[in-house]
N, C-alpha and C positions, 0 to 999 in steps of 0.2 A: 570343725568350727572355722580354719584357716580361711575352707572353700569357701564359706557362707557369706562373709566380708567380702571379698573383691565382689561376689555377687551382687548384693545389696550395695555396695559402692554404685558400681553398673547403673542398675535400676533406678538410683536418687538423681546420677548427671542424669540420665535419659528423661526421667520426669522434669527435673528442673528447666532442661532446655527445651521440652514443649510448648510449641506455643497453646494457650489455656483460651484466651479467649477467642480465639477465630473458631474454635471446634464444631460443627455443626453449625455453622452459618449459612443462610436461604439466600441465595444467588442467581436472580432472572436475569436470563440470557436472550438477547434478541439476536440472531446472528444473520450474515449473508449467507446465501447458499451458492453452489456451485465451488470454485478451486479456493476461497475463504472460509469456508465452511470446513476445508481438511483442515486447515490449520487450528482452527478454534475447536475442533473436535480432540483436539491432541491436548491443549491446555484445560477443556473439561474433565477429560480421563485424567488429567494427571488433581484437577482440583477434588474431583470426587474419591481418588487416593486419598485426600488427606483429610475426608471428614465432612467436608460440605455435601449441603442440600441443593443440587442445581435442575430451578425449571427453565427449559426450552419451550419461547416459543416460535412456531414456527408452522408454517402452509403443510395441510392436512397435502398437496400434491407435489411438498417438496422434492428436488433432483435428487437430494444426496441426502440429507436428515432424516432418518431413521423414524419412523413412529414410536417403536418399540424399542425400548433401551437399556439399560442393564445400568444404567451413571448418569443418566436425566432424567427426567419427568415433560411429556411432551403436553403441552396448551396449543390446540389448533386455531390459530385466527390466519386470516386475509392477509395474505401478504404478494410481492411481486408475482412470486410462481402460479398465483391462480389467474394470472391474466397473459403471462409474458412466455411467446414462444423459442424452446430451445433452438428452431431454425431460425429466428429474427436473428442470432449472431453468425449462423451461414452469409445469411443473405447481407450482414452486413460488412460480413468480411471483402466479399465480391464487388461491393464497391470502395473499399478500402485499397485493392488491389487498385481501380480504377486511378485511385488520386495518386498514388506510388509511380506512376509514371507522367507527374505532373512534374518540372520541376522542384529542386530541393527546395528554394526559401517556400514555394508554393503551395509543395505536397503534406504538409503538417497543418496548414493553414486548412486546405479541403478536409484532412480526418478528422477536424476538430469540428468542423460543421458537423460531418456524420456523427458524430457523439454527440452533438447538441443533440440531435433531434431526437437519441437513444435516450436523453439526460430527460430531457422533457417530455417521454410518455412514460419514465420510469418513474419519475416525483410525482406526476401525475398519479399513477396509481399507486405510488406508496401515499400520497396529501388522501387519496379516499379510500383507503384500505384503514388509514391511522383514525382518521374521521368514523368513520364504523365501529373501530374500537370506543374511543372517547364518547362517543352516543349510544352504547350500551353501558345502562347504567349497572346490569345485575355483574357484566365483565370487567367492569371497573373496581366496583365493589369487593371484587372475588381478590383480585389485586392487590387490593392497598387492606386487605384482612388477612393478605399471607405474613404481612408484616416483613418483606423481603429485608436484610442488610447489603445488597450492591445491587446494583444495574451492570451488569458487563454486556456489553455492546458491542458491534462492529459499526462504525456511522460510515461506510461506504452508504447504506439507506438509513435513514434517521430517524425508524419510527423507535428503537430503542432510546435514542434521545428526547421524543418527544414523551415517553410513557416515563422514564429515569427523572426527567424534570419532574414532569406534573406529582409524578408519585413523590418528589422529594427526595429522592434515594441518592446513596453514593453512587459515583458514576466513572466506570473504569474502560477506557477504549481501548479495542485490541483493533488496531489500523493503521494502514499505510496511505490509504486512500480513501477522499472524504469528498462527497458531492459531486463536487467538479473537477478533483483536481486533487495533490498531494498533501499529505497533512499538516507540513510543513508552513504553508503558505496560506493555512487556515491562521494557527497560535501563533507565531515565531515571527521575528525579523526577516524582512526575507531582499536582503539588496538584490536589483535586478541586475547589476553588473557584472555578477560573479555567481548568481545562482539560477540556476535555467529553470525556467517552467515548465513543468511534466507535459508532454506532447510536443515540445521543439526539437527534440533530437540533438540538443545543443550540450556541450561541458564545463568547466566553470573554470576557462583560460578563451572570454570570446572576445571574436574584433567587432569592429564598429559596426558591423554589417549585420551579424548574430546579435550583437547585444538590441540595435534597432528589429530584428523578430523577436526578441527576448520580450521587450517591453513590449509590442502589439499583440501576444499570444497573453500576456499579463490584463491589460485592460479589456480583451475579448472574455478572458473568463471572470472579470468584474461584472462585464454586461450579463454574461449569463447565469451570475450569481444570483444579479438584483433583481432582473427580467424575466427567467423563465425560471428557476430554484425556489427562489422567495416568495414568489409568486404563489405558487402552487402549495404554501404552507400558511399564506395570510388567515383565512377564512376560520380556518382550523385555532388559529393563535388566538385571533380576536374574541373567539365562541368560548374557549376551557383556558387561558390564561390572562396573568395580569395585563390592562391596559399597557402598551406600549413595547410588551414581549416582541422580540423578533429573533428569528430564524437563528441568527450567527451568535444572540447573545447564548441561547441554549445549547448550544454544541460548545462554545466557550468554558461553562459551568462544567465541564469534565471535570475529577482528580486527579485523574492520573490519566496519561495517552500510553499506552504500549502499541508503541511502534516497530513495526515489523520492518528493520533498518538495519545499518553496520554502518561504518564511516570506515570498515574495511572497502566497503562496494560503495557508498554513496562520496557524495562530491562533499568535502567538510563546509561547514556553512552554519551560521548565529542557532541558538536551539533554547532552548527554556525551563527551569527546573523541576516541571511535572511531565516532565519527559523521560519516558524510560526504552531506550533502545530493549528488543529482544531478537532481532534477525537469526534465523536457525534453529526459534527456539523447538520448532515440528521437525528437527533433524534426529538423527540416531546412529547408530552404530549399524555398520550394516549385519542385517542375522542371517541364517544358514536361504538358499533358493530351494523354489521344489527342487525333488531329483530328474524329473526331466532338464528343467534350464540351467541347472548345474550340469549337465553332461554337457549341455550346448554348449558353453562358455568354458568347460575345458577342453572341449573340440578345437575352439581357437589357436588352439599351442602356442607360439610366441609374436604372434601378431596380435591376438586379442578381440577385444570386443567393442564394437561402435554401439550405441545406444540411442534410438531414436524415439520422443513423444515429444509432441504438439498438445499436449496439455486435455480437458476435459471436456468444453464447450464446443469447438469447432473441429467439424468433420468432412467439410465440401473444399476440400484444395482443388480446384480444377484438374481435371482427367490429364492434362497432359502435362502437368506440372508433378503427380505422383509418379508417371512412367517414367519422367527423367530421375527424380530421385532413387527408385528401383534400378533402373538400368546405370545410376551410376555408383550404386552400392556394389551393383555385380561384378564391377570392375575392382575391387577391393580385396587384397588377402584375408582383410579380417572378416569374420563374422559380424550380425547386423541382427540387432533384436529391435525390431521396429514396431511401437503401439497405432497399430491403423487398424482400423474397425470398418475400412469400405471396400470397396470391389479390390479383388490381385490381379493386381498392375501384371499386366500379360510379358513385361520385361522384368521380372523378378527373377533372381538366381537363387542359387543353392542352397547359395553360404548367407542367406536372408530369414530371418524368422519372423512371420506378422502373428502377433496375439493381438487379443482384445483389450487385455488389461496386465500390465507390470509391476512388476515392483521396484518403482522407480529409485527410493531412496539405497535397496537391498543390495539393486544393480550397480548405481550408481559409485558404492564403497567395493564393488565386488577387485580384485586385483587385478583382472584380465579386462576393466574394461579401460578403454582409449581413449574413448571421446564423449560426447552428447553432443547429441542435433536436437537444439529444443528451440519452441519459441519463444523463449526470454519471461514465461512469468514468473514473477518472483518465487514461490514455492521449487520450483526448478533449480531457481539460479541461489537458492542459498545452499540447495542439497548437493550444486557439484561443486559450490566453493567450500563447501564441510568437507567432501570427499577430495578437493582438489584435482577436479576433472574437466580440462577445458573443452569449452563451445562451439559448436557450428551453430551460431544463430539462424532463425528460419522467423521471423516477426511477422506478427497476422492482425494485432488489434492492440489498443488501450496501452498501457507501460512498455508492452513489449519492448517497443523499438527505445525506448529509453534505458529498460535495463541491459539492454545488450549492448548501448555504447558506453553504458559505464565498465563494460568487463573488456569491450575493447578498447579503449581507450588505455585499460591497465597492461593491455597485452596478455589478454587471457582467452580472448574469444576471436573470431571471427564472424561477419555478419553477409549473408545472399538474402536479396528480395526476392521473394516469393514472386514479384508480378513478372519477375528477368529471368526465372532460373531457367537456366538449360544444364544437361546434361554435363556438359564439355565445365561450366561454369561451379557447378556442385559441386563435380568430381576434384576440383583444382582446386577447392577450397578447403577439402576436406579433407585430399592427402599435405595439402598444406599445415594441417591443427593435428596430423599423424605424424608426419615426417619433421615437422620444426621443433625441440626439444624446449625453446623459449616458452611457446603455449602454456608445455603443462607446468614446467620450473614458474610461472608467473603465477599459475593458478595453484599451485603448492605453499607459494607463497602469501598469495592472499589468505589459505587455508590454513597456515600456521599462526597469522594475526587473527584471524577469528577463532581459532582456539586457544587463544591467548590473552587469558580474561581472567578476573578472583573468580568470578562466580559463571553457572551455565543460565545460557537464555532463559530458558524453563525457571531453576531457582530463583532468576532475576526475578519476570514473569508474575511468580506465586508469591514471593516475598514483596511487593506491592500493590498487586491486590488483596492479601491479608493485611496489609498495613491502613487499606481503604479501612475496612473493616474495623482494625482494631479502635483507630482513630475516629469514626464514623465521619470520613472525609479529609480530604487536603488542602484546604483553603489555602491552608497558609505559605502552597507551593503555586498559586496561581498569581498569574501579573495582573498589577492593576491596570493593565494598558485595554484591558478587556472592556473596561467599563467608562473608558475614555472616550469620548465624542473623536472622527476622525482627524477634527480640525486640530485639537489638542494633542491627539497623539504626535501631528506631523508639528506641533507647536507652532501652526500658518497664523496663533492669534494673535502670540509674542512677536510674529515676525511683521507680521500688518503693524503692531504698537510701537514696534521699533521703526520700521519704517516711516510712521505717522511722525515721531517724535523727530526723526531724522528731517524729514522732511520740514514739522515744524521750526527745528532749531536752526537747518539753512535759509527757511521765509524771513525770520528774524534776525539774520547776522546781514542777510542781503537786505532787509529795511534800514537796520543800525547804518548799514556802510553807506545806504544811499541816505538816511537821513545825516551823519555828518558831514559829507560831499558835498549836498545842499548847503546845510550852515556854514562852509569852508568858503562854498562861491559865493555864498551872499557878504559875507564877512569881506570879502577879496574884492565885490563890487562897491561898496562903500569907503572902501577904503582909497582906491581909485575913483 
């Protein structure tokens, strides 16, 4: 009988702290594919642990979204991947190389054009992929009769925003990046004086020279919010929503942003109450390696292991840019597990290992390794700041070059262009992030504040989008500044009124004074 008590104790906390009503909740997921697509694949797995119904939808030819699932249910529509080729980010990296040897204030200014033009055939065909959907009526139908409870989204492409509104649904962002630009500078306050714009390459201590690129990298992606973004989604708005809908007010209507961030790695700067950091939360513990690349990695012995990927999309480094890499690894005591999927570099040494595919996060915790040579995307850079493993930056496209100045800046990374490296230059860089003991002490550091939290990313994560849920929405976490006309948010109405009045009240004290001066001299000439 003793036993039965603590038992049935057990079982009554367990039940009471259940949460009762999220259990079995229907949650459509519009997601990005390619290296956004891992992360949000880690937050479904862990949603579908606890009970939810989750429909994917997603392109019947997607890169990485699975058809067949075991923790979603897939809906095939139109999306990027049936039009957009995986060489278009080759071919556009080779010209990204090109403007890297333009001048600094320069060189940010030309990759921004090259992403214009990537921004405006991608809205482009997300404006008529979403248009397809909304003009089938039996797919619409099919829809708004699952009776979904959330929208969870990635708005890097917005068609989960467009289908989240229309449906009415709670609307939860997993994002770091929206449109054109960081998320940041969608919702929040965002002073140009101290906060850089994503693609400046800039830090948030600038002089007078940065903060004047600060502000024209700012009003450039005004233009290409209003001009080519907005554009490409009017047609759409005016056909299937209310008169006067526009683009920014529906990305606004979110409840919650989960933002894939740290104010350990970002620059601290104004933020907003439906703001929920999660940076790291696709990290883990690292688990056991096959038994091949565990023998490789205690082949090492006490030099250790370098770690080399360039992330998922881009695979065309120019030929003679890979041979210096290789030949300057061969110069290296340590061993070198390198992810390259193209021709062997004909100066590749011994002590080099190329696979096809790693296991970056596994590696990354493993205790024999030293370093990582990555190109700065963020899935990367939270997994060696979880592990405490500093950087050989190698930046190729998009955030890259911004997240690798925020880790150098901290004294955790080091950063080589791609469009300069030589041999002599890699090599020096690299025994530099091995031989300097600051590196990794910095990047340990960072790794001890990001594990220094009440709660883990994940539970962050999961505990508000259950709370979307339970509440069916968060209004009451959203600024009214959203629905404030621009002139009123900058309050230019009050200040035009003030100024009128100002202006009024000096017309009339300079009449007053010139009307008594008058009566003083007439007064003065009669009396004379």
């Amino acid at each position: 009988m003793s036993s039965v008590i603590p038992l049935f104790l057990f079982a009554l906390c367990f039940l009471s702290h259940r949460p009762t009503c999220c259990d079995g909740s229907r949650i459509v997921v519009v997601p990005v594919d390619g290296s956004h697509w891992i992360n949000m694949e880690v937050l479904l797995r862990e949603l579908h642990s606890r009970g939810h119904s989750i429909t994917v939808l997603h392109s019947a030819k997607s890169w990485y979204i699975r058809n067949n699932s075991s923790f979603y249910t897939s809906v095939h529509v139109r999306m990027l991947e049936d039009e957009a080729d995986l060489d278009f980010y080759n071919h556009m990296l080779k010209r990204v190389m090109e403007c890297r040897k333009l001048p600094n204030f320069m060189r940010s200014f030309c990759q921004q054009f090259e992403i214009t033009s990537m921004l405006d055939k991608g809205h482009d065909i997300c404006a008529r992929a979403a248009a397809t959907m909304f003009d089938d009526p039996v797919f619409m139908k099919m829809l708004q009769d699952a009776k979904y409870d959330l929208m969870l989204t990635d708005p890097g492409l917005p068609i989960g925003v467009l289908l989240g509104s229309y449906l009415q649904l709670p609307m939860v962002f997993n994002v770091r990046w929206i449109n054109n630009g960081e998320s940041h500078f969608s919702m929040a306050p965002s002073p140009l004086s101290y906060v850089p714009v994503s693609g400046t390459e800039l830090h948030d201590q600038m002089d007078f020279l940065e903060r004047t690129k600060n502000m024209l990298h700012y009003l450039y992606s005004v233009y290409e919010q209003y001009v080519y973004i907005n554009r490409d989604y009017s047609d759409l708005l005016q056909r299937h929503f209310p008169p006067g809908t526009d683009f920014l007010s529906l990305q606004h209507s979110a409840d919650i942003w989960l933002v894939r961030a740290d104010f350990v790695f970002e620059f601290p700067r104004p933020t907003m109450p439906n703001v929920v950091y999660i940076a790291g939360f696709q990290c883990s513990k690292a688990r056991p390696l096959p038994a091949e690349l565990e023998a490789f990695m205690q082949s090492s012995g006490e030099h250790g292991v370098v770690v080399m990927s360039l992330g998922t999309l881009v695979s065309a480094l120019p030929r003679e840019v890979t041979e210096a890499i290789a030949a300057a690894f061969a110069q290296l005591p340590q061993k070198v597990v390198w992810r390259y999927p193209g021709q062997r570099p004909s100066s590749l040494g011994n002590n080099t290992l190329l696979v096809n595919w790693l296991p970056q996060n596994d590696l990354l915790g493993h205790p024999k390794t030293r370093a990582f040579v990555a190109h700065g995307g963020t899935n990367g850079v939270y997994e060696a700041i979880y592990h405490g493993v500093p950087v050989l930056g190698l930046p190729l496209l998009f955030d890259q070059f911004d997240n690798l100045i925020r880790l150098k800046v901290r004294g955790a990374a080091r950063v080589v262009e791609a469009s300069s490296l030589t041999r002599e230059n890699f090599l020096g860089a690299l025994r530099d992030i091995l031989e300097t003991p600051s590196y990794r002490h910095n990047m340990q550091r960072l790794s001890r504040l990001h594990h220094d939290r009440p709660l883990s990313p994940m539970d962050t994560a999961i505990f508000w989008i259950e709370y979307v849920i339970r509440n069916k929405g968060a209004a009451h976490l959203r600024s009214a500044a959203f629905s404030m006309p621009w002139y009123s948010y900058h309050s230019l109405d009050v200040a035009v009124l003030l100024v009128a009045l100002s202006g009024a009240f000096l017309w009339a004290s300079v009449a007053v004074c010139s009307l008594l001066c008058c009566r003083r001299c007439r007064r003065k000439t009669k009396v004379e």
